[in-house]
N, CA, C and O atoms as a MOPAC input file, in Angstrom:
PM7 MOZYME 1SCF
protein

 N    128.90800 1   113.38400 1   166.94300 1
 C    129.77300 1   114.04200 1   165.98300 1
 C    131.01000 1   114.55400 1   166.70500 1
 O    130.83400 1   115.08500 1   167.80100 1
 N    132.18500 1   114.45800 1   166.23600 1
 C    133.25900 1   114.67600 1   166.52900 1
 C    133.63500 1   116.08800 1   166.56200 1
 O    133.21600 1   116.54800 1   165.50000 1
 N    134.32900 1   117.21200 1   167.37300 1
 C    134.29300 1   118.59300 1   166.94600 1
 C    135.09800 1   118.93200 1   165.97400 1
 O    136.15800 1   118.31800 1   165.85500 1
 N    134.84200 1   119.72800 1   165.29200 1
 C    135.05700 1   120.43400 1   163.58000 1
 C    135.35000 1   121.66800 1   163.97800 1
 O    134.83700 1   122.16300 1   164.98200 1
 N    136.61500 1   122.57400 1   162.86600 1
 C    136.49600 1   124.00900 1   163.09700 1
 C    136.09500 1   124.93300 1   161.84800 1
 O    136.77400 1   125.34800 1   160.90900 1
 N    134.52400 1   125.13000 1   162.23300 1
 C    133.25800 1   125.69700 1   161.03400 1
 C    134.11600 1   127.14100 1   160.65100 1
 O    134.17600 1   128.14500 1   161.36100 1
 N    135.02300 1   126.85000 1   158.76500 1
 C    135.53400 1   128.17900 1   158.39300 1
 C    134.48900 1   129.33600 1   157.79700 1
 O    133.47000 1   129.27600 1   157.10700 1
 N    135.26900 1   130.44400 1   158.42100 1
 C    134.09400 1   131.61400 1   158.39300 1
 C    133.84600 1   132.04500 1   156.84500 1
 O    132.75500 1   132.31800 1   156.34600 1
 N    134.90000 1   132.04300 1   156.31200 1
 C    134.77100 1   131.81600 1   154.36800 1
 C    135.72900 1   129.99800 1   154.01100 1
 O    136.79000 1   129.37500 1   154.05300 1
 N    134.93400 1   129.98400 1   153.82900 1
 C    134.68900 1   128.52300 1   153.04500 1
 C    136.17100 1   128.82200 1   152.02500 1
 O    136.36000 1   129.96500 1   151.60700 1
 N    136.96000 1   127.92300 1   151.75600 1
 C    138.32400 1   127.76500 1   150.97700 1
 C    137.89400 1   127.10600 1   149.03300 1
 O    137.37600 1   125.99500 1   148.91700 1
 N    138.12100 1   127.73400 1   148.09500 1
 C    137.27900 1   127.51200 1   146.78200 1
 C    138.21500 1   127.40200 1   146.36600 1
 O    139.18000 1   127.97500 1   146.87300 1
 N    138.35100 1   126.53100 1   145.14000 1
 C    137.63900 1   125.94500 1   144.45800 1
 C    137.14900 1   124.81700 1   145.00500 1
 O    136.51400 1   124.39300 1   144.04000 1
 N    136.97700 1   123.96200 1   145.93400 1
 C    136.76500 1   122.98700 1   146.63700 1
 C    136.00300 1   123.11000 1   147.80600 1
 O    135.99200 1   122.34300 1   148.76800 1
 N    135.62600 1   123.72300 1   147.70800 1
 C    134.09700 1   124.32900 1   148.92800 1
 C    134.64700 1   123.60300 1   149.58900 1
 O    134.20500 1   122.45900 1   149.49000 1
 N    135.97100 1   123.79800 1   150.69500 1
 C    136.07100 1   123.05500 1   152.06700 1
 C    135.33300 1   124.18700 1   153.08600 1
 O    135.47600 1   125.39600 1   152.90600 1
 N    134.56200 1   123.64400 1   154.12700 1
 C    133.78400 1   124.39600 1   154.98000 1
 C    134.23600 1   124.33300 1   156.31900 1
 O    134.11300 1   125.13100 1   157.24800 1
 N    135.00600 1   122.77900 1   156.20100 1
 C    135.31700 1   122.85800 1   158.13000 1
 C    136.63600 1   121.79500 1   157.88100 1
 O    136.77600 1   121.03900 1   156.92000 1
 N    137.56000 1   121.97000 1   159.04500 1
 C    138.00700 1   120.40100 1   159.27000 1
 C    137.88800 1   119.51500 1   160.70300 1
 O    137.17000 1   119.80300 1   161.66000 1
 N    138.82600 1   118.31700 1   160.57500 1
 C    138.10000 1   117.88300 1   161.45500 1
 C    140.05200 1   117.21400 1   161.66400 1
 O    140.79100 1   117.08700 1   160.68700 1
 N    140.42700 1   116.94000 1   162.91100 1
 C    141.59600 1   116.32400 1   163.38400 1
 C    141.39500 1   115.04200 1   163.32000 1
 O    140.57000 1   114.46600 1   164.02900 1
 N    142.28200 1   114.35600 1   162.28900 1
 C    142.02800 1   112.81500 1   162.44900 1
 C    143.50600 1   111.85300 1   162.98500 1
 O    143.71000 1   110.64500 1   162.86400 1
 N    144.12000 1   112.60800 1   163.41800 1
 C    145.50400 1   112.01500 1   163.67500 1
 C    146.28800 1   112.98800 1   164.45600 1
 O    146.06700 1   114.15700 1   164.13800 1
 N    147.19700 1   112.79300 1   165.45500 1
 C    148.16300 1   113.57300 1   165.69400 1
 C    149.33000 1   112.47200 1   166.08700 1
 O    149.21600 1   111.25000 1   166.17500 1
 N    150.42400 1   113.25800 1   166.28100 1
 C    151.83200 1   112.93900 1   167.05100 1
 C    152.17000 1   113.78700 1   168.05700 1
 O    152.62300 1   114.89900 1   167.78400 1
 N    152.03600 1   113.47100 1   169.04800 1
 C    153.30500 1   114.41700 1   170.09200 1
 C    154.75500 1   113.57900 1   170.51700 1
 O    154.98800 1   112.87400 1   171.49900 1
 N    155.51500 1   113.91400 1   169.49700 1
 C    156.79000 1   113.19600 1   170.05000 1
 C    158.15900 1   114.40300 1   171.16000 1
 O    158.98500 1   115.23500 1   170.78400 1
 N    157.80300 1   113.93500 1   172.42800 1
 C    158.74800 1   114.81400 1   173.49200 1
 C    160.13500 1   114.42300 1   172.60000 1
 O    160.66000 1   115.42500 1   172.11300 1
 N    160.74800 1   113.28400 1   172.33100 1
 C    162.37700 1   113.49100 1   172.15500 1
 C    162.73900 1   114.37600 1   170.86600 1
 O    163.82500 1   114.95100 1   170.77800 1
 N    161.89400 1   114.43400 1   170.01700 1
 C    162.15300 1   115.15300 1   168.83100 1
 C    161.77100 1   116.60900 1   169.10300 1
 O    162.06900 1   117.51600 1   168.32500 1
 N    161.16600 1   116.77300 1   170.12600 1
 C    159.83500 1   118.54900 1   170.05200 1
 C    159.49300 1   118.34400 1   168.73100 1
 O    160.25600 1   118.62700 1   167.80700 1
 N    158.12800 1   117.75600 1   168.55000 1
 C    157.90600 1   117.84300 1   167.73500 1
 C    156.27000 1   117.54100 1   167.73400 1
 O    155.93600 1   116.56900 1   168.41100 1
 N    155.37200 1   118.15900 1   167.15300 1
 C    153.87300 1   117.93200 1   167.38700 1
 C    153.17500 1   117.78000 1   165.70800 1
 O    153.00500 1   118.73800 1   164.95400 1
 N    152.96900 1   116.88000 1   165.50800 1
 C    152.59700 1   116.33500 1   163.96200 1
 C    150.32400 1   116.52200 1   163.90400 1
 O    149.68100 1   115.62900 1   164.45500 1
 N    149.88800 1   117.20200 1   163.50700 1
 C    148.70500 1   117.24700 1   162.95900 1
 C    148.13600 1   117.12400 1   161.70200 1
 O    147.95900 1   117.96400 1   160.82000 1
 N    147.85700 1   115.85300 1   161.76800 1
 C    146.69000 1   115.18400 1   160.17100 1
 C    145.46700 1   115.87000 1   160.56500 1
 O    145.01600 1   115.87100 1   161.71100 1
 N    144.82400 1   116.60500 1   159.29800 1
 C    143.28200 1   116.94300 1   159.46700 1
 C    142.56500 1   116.93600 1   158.13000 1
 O    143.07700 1   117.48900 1   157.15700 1
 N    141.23800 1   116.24200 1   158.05100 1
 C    140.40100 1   116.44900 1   156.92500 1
 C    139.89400 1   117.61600 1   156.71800 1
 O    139.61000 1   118.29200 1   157.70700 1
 N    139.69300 1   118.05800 1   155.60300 1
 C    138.73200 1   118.68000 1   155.25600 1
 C    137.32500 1   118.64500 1   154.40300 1
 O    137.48300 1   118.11400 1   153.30400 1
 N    136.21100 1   119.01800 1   154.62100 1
 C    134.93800 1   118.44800 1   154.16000 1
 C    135.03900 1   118.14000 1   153.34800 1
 O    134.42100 1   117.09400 1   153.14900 1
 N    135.76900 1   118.63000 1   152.28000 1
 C    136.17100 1   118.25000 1   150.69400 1
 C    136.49500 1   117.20000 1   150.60000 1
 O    136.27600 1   116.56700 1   149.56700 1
 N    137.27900 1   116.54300 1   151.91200 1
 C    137.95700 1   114.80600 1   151.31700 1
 C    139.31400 1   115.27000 1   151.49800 1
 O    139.95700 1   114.22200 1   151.42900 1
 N    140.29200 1   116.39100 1   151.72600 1
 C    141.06300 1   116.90100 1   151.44600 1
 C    142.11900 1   116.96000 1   152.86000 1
 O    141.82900 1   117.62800 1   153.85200 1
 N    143.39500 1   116.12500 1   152.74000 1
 C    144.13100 1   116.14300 1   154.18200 1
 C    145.33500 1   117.51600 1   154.21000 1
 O    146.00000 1   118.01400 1   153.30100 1
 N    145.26100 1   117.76500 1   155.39300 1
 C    145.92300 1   118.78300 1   155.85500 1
 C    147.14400 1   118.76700 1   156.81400 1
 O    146.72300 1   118.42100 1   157.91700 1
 N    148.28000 1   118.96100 1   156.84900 1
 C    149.06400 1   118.75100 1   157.89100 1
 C    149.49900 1   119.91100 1   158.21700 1
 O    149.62500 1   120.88600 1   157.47600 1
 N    149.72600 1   119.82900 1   159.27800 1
 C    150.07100 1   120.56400 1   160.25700 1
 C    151.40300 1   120.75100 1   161.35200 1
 O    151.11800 1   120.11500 1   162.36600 1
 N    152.91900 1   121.48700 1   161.50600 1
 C    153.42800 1   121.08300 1   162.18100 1
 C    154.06900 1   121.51700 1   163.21600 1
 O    154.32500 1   122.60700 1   162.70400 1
 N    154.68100 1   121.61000 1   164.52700 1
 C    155.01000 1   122.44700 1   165.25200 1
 C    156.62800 1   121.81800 1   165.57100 1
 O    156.54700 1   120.74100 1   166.16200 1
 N    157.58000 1   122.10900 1   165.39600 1
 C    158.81300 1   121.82800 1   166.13700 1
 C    159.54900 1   122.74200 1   166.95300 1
 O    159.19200 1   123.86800 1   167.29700 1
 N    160.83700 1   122.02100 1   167.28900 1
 C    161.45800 1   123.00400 1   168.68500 1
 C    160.98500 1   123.47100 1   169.64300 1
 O    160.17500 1   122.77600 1   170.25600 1
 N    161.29000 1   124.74900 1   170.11400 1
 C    160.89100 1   125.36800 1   171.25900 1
 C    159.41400 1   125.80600 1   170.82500 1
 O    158.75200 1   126.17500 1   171.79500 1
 N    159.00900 1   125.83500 1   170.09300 1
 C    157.19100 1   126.28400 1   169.69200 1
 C    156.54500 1   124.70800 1   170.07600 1
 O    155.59200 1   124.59600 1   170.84700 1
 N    157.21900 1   123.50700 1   169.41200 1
 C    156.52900 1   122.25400 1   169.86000 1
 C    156.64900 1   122.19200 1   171.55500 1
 O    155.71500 1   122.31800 1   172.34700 1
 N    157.81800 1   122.00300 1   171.81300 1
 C    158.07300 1   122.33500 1   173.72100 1
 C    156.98800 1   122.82000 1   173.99000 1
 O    156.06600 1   122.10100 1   174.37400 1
 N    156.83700 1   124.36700 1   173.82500 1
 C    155.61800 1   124.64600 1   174.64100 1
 C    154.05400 1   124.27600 1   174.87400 1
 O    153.18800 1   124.27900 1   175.74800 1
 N    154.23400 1   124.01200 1   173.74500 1
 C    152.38200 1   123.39000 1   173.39700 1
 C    152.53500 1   122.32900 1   174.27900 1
 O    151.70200 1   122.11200 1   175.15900 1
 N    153.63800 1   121.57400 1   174.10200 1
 C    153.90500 1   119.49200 1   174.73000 1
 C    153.31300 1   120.08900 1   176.00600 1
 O    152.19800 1   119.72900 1   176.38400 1
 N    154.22300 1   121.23200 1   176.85800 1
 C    153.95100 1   121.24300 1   178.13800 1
 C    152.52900 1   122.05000 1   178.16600 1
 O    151.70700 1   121.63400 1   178.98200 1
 N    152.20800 1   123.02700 1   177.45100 1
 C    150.51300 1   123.51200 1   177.69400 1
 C    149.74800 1   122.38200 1   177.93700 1
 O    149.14700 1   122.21300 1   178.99800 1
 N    149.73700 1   121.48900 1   176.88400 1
 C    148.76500 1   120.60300 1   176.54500 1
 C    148.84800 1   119.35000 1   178.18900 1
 O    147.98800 1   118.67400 1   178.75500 1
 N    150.03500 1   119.52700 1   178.38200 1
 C    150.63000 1   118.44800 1   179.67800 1
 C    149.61300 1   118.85500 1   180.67600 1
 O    148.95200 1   117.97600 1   181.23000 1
 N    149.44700 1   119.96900 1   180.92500 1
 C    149.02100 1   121.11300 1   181.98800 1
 C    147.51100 1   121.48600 1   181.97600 1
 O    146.97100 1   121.99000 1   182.96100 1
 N    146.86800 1   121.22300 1   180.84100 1
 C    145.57700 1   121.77500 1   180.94000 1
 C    144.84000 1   121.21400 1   181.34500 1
 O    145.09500 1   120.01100 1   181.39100 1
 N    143.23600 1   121.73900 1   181.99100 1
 C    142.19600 1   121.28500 1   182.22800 1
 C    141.19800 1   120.51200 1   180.97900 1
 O    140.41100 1   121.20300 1   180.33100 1
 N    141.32800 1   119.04800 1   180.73800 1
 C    140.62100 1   118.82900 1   179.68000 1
 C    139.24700 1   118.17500 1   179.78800 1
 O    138.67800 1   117.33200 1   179.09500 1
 N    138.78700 1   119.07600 1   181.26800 1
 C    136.83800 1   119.01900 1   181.43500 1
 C    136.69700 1   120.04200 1   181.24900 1
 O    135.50300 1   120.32300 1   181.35200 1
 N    137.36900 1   120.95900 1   180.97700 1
 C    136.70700 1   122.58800 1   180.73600 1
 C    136.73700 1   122.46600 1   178.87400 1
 O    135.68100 1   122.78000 1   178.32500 1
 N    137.68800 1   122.10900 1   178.13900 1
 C    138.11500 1   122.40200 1   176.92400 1
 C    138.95600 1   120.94300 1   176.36100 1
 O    140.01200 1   120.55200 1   176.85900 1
 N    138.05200 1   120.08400 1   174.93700 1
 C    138.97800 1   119.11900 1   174.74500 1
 C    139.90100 1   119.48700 1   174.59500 1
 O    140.18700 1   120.64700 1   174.89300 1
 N    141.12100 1   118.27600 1   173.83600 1
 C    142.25900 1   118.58500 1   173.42100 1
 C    142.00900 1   118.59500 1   171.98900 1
 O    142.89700 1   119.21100 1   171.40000 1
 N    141.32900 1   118.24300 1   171.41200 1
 C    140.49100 1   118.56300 1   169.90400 1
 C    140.35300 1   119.97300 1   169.28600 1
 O    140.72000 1   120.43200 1   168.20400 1
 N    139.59600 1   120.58700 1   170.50500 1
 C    139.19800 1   121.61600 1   170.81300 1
 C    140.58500 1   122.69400 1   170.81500 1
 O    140.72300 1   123.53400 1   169.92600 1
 N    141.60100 1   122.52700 1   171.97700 1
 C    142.45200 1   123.42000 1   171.92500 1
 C    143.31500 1   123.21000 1   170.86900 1
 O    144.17200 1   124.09400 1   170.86800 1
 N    143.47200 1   122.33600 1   169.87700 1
 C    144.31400 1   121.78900 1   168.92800 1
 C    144.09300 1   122.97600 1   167.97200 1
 O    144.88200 1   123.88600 1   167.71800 1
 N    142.81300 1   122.76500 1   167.48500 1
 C    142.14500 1   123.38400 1   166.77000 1
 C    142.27800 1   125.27000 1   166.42600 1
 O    142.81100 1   125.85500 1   165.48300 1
 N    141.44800 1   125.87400 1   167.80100 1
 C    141.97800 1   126.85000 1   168.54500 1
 C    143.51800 1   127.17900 1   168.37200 1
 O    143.79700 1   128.29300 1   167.92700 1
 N    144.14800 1   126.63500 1   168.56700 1
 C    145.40000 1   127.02800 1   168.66900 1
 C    146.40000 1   127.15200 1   167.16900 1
 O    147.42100 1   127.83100 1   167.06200 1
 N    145.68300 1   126.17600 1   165.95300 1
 C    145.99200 1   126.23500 1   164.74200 1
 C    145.46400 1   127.48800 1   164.41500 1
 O    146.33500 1   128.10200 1   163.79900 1
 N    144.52500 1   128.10600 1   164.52700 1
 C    143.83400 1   128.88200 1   163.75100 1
 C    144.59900 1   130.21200 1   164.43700 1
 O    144.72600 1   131.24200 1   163.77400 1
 N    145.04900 1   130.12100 1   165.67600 1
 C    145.47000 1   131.35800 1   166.57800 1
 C    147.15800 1   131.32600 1   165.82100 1
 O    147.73700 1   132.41100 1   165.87600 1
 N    147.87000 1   130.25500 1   165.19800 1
 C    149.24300 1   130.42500 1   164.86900 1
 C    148.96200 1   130.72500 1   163.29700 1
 O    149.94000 1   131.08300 1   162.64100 1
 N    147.83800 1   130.62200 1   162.70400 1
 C    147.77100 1   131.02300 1   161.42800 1
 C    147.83300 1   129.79800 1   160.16400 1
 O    147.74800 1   129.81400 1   158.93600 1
 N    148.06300 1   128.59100 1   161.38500 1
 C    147.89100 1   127.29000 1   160.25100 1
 C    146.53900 1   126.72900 1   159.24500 1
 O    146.65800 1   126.16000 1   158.16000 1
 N    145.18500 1   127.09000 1   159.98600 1
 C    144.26700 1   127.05700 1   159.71500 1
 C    143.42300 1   128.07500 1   159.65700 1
 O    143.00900 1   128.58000 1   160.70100 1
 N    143.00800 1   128.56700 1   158.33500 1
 C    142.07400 1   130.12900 1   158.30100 1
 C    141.05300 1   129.82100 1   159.79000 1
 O    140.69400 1   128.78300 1   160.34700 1
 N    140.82700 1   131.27300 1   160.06400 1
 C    139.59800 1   131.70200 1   160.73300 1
 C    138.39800 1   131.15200 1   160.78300 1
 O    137.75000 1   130.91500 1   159.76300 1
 N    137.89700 1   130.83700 1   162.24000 1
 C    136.76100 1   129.52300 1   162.09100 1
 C    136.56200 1   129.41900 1   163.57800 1
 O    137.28200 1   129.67100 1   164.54500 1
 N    134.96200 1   128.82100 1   163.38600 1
 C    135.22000 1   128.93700 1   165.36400 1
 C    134.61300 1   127.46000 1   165.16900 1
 O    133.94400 1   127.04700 1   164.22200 1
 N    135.05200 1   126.74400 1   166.38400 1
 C    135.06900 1   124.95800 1   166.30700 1
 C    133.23000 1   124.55900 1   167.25400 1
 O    132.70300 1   124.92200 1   168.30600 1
 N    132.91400 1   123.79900 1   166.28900 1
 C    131.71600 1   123.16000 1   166.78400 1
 C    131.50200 1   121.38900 1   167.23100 1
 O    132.39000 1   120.56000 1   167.03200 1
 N    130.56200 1   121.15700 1   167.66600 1
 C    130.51000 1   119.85700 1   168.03400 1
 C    130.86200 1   119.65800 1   168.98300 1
 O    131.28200 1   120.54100 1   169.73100 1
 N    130.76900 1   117.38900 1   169.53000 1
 C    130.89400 1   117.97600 1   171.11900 1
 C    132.11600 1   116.77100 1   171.17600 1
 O    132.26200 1   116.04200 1   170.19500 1
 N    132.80300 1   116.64300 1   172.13500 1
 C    134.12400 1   115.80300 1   171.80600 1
 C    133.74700 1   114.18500 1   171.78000 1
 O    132.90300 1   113.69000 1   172.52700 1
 N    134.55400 1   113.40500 1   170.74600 1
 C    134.01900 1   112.24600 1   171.07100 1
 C    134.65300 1   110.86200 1   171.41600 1
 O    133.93000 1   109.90400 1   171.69400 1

């Protein structure tokens, strides 16, 4: 199973419970970081970061250790920490 980020209240009328990242973009010439994500419902989500907020992630993400923490994982994490994705802590194992 692919890792998911399990929401702590579930989103209604559509009982979405988790999502899951099924796509991204990191384009350096634009700064620009593009995130497609499902939700259990069937339901797609985007996600987007530009400029100097995309810059930094490009280079976090350039920089990190990804045997300690996927990039799934910090994607995820990091939506929920900018407020794109409600509150939720991510399960599963990377695949």
């Amino acid at each position: 199973m692919a890792e998911q980020l399990d929401l702590t209240a579930a989103i209604v009328p559509a009982s979405r419970t988790n999502y899951t990242v099924v796509r991204m973009v990191l384009d350096w010439p634009a700064a620009a970081i593009q995130i497609w994500l499902h939700g259990s419902d069937g339901a797609e989500v985007f996600a987007e970061y530009t400029g100097a907020a995309a810059t930094t992630l490009l280079i976090a993400f350039n920089k990190v250790n990804l045997s300690v923490k996927s990039l799934q994982r910090r994607v995820l994490e990091q939506l929920v920490t900018d407020g794109k994705l409600p509150a939720g802590s991510v399960s599963g194992a990377p695949a």
